[in-house]
N, C-alpha and C positions, 0 to 999 in steps of 0.2 A: 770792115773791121769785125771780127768774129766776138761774137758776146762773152763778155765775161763771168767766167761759173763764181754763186757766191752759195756758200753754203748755210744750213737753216741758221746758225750764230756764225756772225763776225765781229772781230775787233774793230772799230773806230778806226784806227791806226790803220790796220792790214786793209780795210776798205779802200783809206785814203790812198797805200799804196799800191794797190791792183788799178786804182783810176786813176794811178800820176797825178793828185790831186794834194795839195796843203792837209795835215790832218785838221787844220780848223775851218776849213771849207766844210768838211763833214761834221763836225760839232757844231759851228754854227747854225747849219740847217736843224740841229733838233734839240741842241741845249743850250739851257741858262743859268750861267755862273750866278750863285751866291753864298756867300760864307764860308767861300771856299770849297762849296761843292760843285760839278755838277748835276743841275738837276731836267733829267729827260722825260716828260709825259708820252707814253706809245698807248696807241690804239688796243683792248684789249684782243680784237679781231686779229695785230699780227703776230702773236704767241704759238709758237706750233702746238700740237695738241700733245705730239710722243712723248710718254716722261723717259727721267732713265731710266724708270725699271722697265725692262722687256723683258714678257713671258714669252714661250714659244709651247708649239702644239706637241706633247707626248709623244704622238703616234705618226705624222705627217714631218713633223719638226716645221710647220708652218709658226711666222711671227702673230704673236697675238696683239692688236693693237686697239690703244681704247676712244673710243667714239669718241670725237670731240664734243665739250661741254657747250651749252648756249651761253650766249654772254651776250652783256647789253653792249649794246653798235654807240652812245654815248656816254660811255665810259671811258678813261683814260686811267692806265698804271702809271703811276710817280715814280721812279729811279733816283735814287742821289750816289753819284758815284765820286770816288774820293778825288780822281787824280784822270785826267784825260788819256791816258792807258788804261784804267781801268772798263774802260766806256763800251759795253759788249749792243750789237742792234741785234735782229732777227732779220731774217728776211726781205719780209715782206716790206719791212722799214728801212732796210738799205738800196730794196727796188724802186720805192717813193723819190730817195736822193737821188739816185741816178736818173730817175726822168726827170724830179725837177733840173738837175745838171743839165740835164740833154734841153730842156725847154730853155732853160736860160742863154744856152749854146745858140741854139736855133734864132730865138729871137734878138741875141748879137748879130750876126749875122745877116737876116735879113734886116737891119737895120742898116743904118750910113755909118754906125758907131763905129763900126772895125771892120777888117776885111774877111772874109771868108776862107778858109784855107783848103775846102772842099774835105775835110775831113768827117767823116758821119758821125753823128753823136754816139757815144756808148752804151751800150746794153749790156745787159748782166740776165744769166741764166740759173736756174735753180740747180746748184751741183747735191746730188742727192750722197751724202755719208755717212748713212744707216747701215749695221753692219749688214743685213742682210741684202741692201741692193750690193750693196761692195762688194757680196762674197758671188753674186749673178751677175753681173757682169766678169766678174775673174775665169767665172767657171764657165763662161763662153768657149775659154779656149782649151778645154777640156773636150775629148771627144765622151759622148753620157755610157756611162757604165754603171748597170744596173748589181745589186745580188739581192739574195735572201733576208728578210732580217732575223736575226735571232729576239723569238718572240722574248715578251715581258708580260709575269702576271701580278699584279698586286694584291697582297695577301691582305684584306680587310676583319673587323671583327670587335666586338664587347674587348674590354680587357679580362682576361684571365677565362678566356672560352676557348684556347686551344691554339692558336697562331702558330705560335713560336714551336710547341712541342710539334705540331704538325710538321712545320718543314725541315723540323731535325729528322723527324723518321724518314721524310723524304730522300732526303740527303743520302741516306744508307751511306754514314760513314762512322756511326756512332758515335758521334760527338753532340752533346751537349749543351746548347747555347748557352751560358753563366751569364745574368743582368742582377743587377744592386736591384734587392728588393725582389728578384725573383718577377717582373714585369719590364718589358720593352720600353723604350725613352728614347730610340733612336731609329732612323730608316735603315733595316740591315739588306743587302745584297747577297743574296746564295746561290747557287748554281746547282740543278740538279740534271738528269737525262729523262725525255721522253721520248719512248720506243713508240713508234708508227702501231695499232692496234693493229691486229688479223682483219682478212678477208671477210669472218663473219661479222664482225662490231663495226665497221667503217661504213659510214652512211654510203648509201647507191646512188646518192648526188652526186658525188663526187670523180671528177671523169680524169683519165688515167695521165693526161695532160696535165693536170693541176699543181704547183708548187708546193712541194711540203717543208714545214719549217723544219728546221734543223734541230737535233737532236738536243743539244744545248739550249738548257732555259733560263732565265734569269728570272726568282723570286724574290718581290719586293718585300718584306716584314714590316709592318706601320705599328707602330703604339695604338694600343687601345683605348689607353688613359682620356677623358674625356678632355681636358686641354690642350690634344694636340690636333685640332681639326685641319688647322691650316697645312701639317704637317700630312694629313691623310690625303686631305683636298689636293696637294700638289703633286704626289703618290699616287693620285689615281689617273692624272695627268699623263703622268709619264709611260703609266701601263697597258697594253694591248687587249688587257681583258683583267677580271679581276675572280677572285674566290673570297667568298664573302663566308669564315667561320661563323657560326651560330650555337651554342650549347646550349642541344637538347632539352635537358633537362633545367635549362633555364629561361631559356626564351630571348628574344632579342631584348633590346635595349636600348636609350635612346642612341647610343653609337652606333646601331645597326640601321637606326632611320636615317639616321646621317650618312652614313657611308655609301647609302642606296641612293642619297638622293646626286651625292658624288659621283655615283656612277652614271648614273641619267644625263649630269653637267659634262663627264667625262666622254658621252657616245658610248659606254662598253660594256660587252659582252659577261655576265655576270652567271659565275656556277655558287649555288649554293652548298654550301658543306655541314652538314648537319652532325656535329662533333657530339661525342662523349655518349654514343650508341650504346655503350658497354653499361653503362650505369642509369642511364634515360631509363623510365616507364614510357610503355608503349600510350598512356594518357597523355605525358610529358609531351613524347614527341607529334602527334597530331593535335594536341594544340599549338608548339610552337609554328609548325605549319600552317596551322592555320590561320595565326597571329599576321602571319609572313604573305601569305597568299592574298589577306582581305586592306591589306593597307595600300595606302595610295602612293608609296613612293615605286610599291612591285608593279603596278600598274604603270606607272610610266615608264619602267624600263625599255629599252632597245628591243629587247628581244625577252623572252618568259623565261625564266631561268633555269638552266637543270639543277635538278637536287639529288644529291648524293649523303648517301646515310654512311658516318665515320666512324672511326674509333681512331686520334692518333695515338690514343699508348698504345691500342691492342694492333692497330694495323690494320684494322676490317675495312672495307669499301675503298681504302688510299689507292688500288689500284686503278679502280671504279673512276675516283676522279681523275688521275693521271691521265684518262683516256679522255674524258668528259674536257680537259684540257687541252688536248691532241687536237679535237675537233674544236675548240673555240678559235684556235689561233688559225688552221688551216681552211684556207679560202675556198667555199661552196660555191658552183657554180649555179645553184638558181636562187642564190640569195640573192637581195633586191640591194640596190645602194640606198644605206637611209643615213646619210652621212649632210649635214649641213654645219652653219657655221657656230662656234662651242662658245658657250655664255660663262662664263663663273659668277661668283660673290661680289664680285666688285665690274663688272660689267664688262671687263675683255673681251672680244668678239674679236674670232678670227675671219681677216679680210681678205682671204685668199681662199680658195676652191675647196675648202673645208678638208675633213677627212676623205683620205682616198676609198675607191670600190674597194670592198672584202678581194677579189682578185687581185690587186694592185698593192694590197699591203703590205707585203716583203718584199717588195721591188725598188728602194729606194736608192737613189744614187750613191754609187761604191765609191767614186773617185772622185776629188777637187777640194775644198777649203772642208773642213768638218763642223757641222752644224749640231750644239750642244745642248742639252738642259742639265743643271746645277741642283741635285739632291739635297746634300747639306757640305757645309765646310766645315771642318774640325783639325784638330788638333790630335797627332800620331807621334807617340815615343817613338823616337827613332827616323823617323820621315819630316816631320814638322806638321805644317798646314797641308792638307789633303781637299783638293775636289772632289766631292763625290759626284757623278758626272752619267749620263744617259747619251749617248752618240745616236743623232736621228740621221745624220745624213754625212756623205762625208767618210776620211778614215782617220782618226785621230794619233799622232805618232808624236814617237820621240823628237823633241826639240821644234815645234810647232809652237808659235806665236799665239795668243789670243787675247781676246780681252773680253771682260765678262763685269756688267753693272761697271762700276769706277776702279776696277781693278786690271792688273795687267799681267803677262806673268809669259812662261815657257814654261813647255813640257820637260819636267827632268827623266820622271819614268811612271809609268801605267800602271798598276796593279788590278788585276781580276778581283774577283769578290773575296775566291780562296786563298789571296796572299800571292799567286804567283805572279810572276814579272811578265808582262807583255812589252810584246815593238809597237803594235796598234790596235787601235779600237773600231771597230766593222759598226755599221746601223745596228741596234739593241740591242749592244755591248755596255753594261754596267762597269766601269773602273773608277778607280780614286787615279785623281793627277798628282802626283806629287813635282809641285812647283820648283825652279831652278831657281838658285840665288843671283846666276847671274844679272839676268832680268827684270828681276824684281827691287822695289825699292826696301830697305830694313822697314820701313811703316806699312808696307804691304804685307811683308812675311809678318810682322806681328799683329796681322788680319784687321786693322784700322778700315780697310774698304773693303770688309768681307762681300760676297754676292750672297743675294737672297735665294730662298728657297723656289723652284722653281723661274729662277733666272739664267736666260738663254746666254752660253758660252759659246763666242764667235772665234775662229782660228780666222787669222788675216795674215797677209807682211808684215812685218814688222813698224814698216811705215804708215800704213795703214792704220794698223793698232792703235798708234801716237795719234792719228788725226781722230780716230773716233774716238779717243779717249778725252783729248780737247774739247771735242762738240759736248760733250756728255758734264764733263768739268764747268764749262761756260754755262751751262743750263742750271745747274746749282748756284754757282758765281752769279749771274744778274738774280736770281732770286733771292739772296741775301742784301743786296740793294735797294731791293725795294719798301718803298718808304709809307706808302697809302696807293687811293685808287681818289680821281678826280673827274666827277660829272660834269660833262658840256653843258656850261651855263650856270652852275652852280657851285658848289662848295666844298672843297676839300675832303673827304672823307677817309679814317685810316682802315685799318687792317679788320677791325673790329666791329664796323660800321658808327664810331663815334664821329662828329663834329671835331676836327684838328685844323678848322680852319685859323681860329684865333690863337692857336696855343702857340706859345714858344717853338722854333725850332728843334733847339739843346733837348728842353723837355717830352716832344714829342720822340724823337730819336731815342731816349731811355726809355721812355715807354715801351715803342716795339721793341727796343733789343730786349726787354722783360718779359712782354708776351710770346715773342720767339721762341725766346732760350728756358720756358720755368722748363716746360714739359721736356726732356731726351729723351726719345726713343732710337736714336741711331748708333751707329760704332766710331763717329767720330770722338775725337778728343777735344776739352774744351778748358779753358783755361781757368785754372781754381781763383782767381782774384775777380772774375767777372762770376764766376758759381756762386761765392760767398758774397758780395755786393748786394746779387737779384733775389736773393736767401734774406740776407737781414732787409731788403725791402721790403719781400711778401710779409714777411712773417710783420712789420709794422705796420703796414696797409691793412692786414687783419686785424689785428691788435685795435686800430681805429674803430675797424668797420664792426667787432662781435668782441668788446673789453667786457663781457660777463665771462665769456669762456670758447677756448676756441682751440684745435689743436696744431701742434707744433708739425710742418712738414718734416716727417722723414726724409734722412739722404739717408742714399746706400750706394755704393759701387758693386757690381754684378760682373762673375767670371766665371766663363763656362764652359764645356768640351768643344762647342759646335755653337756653327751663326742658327742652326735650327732651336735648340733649348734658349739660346737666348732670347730670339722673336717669339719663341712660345711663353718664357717668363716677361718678356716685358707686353705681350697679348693679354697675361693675364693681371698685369699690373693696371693697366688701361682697364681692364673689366672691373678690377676692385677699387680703385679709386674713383670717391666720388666727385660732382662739379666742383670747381674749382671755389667758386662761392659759397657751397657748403660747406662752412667750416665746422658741423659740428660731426662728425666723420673724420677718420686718420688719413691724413693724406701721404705717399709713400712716392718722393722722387730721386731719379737715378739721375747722381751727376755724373756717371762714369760707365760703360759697359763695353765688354769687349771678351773675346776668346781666348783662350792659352791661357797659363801659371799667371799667381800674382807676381808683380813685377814693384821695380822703384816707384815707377810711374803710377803704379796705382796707390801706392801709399802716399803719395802727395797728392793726388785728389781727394783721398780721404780725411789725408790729415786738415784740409781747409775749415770742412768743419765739424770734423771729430765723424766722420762718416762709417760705419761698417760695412766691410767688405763681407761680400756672400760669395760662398764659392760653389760652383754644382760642377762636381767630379774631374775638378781640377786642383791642386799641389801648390807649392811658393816655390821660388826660385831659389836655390840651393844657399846661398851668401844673404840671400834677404832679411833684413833686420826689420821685426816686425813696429819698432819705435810706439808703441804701446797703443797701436790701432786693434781694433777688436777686430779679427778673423775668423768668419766661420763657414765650418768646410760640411758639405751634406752631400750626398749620392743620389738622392729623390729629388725632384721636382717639389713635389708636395710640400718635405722636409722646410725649402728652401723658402717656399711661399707662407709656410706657417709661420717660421722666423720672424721673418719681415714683418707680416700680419701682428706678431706678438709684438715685436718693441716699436710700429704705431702706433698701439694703442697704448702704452706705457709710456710715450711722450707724450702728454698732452699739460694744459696750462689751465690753470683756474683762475 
């Protein structure tokens, strides 16, 4: 009998039915009803380690995956699950049932008890439904077809040192970039052309065989604004190389340390642009040089960086680096391979063959499933919900299935950076997806599961798509189950590391769904009669704990152009708020967040209890009745944070 494939989460139920077995054959083996629950203790060894966020690698499109945590061997998770359909196992705990099954089998058997029917006990095999093995074993049956990629540079820099005016002179289209506040808030996509240098400017390494990238560039534009690092960091991810502005006569700044040391995390090749030539003193600019040259994050780079003296109003030196450009993307043949596996902030480690050789770099596979990373998601008058989206592998087309974090969707139609409509996306092709209705569910299109920044977008069958979305779903699902963590040999312990041995059931169960749910940081929706409940708890619980003086948590509902401004205002909501036990400090929680117009829906989470609504660079829905909820509408980041900050601190109690 051929083993049976079980995948990392299965259903109780679907187990029992792939082994022809009662479902309470399988619940018995590992729960115990009471109170109408049940409740399942698992090993915390058999938890996979993958969450569902999957990043993937910029420039290889390799999966980034994160080391598994150490975890003590006796330790057990507690599960209370409502209803025996509910009852989700992992793996490694439905492989335990099955050999216990198979031992029970065997030793019937060899016993007088019953007869043996010569049938071999069942096995079960790990079916692996990770979008990335799914999409290699698909593309087996693909014969490999390599092309060019079209490079990517990401535009780094201080805020208001020249970015953005630079890749407009690029562009040589004279147009203008227009941003609220006259500063970037958003990851922009531009396309410009680089012409191959002459005969005398092209290094003599370079041997006549060599692939040259293609004429067509794609410039990443990042915020310089110092709150949006995460947004830089995933930006520089995506990019092939980078140009890091500096003005001259100002000197770097702590974003300039940063963005270097992004590069270093990034692997990549880094030209320096030394802006505002035109107005710089020649003191100015050898000390900003200098500044640049003697710190320790230009020392760690990849490679020593070239520096290039600008001007973007006047134009001076922009050809200088278009060239300085040419040559970072194009593959040296006695460069060495210094490529190994890429670390970020949060320890992702790529576990596949790292970055490819400089020779190999525009050779990625042209043909089979298209392998994605997810810029930002936003919201387009006229389009709706838009992916912004980096094609590493793969070709991305119209009417292509994918799923991306807990999202699902089809390709309606492609857009280039400039607006115009494409049929497909090639490797480091920058386009917006704009999403098909048919596909999609209404809580999808009104971005409920939006994808994180930097989150790998998988194209699959359609079938496909449904199972890993399932895995992905289920992984969330038993994690809202669970109840505490219990030591072999000793005593209950919950989420918190308190003693819940003695407490109540009922009681313990309001506890965690309290410590859960105070904080939201996600896009889910969440019910205004449990918000307002865990609201008049804290706020009593405090009132106990500091009755001299103590201040009132803020609610607010939060709605924004894009899933990127949102993770950067609720990043920086997390930075300003302080411990939760400090109550003498404004505490500011969001019981609502999410992209697109204000809608009904958000005025009923507001209205539970009396919450204001913030809006950053988004509108109300044309019919919506504001029912005398306070709305307020800002175009800044900043604007929007100072708000909040003010009527904080203008709630508080004496």
């Amino acid at each position: 009998m051929p083993p049976i494939p079980i995948p990392r989460w299965v259903r109780a139920r679907d187990l029992a039915r792939r082994l022809k077995v009662p479902n309470k054959t399988i619940l018995s083996a590992v729960a115990a009803k009471k109170d109408k629950h049940l409740y399942v203790d698992l090993p915390n060894t058999d938890f996979p380690s993958s969450p569902i966020y999957v990043a993937v690698d910029g420039t290889t499109g390799e999966v980034l995956q994160q080391p598994s945590p150490t975890v003590p061997t006796n330790t057990l998770t507690r599960f209370s699950f409502p209803t025996p359909k509910s009852v989700i196992l992992p793996f490694a705990t439905a492989e335990r049932i099955v050999q216990a099954l198979a031992d029970d089998q065997s030793s019937s058997s060899s016993s007088g008890g019953s007869s043996h029917d010569g049938t071999a006990p069942q096995q079960v095999v790990f079916e692996d439904l990770a979008p990335d093995a799914i999409q290699a074993r698909l593309n087996e049956s693909f014969p490999m077809e390599t092309c060019i990629k079209q490079p990517i540079f990401t535009i780094l820099g201080e805020r208001d040192h020249g970015k953005t005016t630079l890749i407009d002179y690029m562009r040589k289209d004279g147009k203008k970039t227009r941003e609220a506040g006259g500063i970037t808030q958003r990851v922009r996509a531009n396309l410009i052309q680089l012409d191959a240098p002459t005969a005398t400017t092209a290094p003599t390494t370079t041997p006549a065989t060599t692939p040259t990238p293609p004429n067509d560039v794609t410039l990443l534009d990042t915020p310089g604004h110092g709150h949006f690092f995460e947004m830089r960091e995933e930006t520089s991810y995506a990019g092939d190389a980078a140009v890091v502005v500096v003005a001259a006569d100002e000197g770097p700044g702590s974003t300039t340390w940063e963005v270097l040391e992004a590069c270093v995390n990034a692997d990549l090749d880094v030209i320096v642009a030394l802006n505002k030539m035109d107005v710089a003193t020649s003191e100015e600019i050898t000390c900003t040089l200098t500044s640049l040259q003697e710190s320790d994050a230009w020392s760690n780079l990849k490679a020593t960086p070239a520096v290039v003296n600008i001007s973007a109003t006047t134009g001076q030196g922009v050809e200088e680096l278009k060239q300085e450009m040419w040559h970072a993307v194009t593959p040296q043949a006695t460069e060495e391979s210094n490529h190994g596996a890429r670390h970020d902030s949060d320890g992702w480690e790529d576990h596949g063959q790292g970055k490819q050789d400089d020779d190999e770099m525009y050779l990625p596979r042209a043909n089979g499933y298209a392998r994605c990373t997810v810029l930002d998601a936003f919201v387009d008058r006229g389009h709706g919900l838009l992916l912004r989206t980096v094609v590493h592998e793969g070709t991305l087309k119209k009417n292509d299935a994918f799923v991306c974090g807990l999202m699902r969707g089809c390709v309606k139609t492609l857009l280039l950076p400039n607006g115009v409509v494409t049929n497909e996306g090639t490797p480091g092709v920058v386009c917006d997806v704009v999403l098909s209705k048919r596909t999609t569910t209404r809580k999808e299109r009104k971005g409920a599961s939006l994808p994180r920044m930097g989150e790998g977008l998988w194209v699959l069958p359609q079938e496909y798509v449904d199972v890993v979305l399932d895995q992905r779903r289920m992984e969330g699902e038993v994690m809202g189950y669970k109840e505490g963590e219990v030591v072999v040999g000793g005593e209950e312990v919950g989420d918190e590391g308190h003693n819940v041995g003695n407490e109540d059931d009922e009681n313990r169960g309001e506890e965690e769904e309290e410590v859960s749910t105070v904080a939201i940081t996600s896009f889910d929706d969440h019910k205004p009669e449990v918000m307002q409940a865990l609201a008049a708890a804290k706020e009593e619980a405090q009132h106990e704990q500091h009755p001299e003086f103590f201040y009132t948590p803020t609610t607010v509902v939060i709605k924004t152009d894009s899933s990127s401004s949102l993770e950067t205002i609720l990043a920086m909501l997390d930075e300003m708020n302080p411990d939760e036990s400090d109550l003498t400090l404004p505490l500011i929680q969001v019981v609502h967040a999410g992209v697109g117009i204000v809608t009904s829906t958000d005025l009923k989470m507001a209205a539970v209890d009396g919450s204001t609504i913030y809006c950053y660079n988004v509108g109300l829905a044309p019919t919506l009745k504001r029912n005398q909820i306070e709305i307020l509408q800002h175009t800044l980041i900043d604007d929007v944070m100072d708000s909040m900050l003010r009527d904080a601190n203008n709630n508080s109690k004496v």
